[in-house]
C-alpha positions in Angstrom: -63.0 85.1 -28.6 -66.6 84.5 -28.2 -68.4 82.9 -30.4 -71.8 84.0 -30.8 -75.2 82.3 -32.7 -78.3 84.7 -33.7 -81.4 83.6 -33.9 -83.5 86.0 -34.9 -86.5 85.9 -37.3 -86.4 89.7 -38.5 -83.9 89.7 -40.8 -82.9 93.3 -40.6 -82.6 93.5 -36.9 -80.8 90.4 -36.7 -78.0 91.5 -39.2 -78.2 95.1 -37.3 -77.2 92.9 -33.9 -74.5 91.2 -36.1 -72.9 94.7 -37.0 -72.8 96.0 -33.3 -71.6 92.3 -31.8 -69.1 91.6 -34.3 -67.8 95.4 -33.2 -66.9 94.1 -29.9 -63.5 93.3 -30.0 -64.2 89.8 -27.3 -67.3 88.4 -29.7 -68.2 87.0 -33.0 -71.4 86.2 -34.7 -70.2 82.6 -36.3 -74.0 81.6 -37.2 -77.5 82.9 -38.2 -80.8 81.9 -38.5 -84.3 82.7 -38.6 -86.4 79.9 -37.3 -85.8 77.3 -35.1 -85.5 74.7 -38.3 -83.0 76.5 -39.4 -81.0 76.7 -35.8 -81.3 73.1 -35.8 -79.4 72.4 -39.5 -76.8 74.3 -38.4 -75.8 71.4 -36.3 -72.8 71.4 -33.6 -71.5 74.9 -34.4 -69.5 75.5 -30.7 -70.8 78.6 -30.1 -70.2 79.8 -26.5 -73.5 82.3 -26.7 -76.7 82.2 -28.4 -79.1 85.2 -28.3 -82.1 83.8 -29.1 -85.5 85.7 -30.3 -88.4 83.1 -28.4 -91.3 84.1 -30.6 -90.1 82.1 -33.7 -92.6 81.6 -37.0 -92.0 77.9 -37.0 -92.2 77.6 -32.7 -91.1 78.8 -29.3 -86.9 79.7 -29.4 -87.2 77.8 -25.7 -87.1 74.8 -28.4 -84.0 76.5 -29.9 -82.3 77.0 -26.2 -83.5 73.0 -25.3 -82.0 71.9 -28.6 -78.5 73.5 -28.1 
């Protein structure tokens, strides 16, 4: 199984890529969030994937993909 983080500031879209990833029967969305703050108080969640939105309200999600 793969496990999969969103971060993704639009909140409907994000939970729309939740429904069609979680439908895949090799992936799982294990974590959300919408800013990069958030993405770092998740802490050490494993995940194997992280599809990551870069224009973030509270920075740049290259700051998300450095931090993980």
């Amino acid at each position: 199984m793969n496990r999969v983080l969103l971060v993704e500031d639009h909140d409907s879209f994000k939970e729309s890529l939740a429904i069609v990833i979680n439908g895949e029967p090799d992936f799982e969305v294990v974590a959300q969030a919408g800013s990069v703050e958030e993405t770092k108080a998740l802490g050490d969640i494993g995940a194997d994937v992280a599809l990551v939105d870069l224009g973030l309200p509270d920075g740049d999600g290259a700051d998300v993909i450095w931090h993980l």
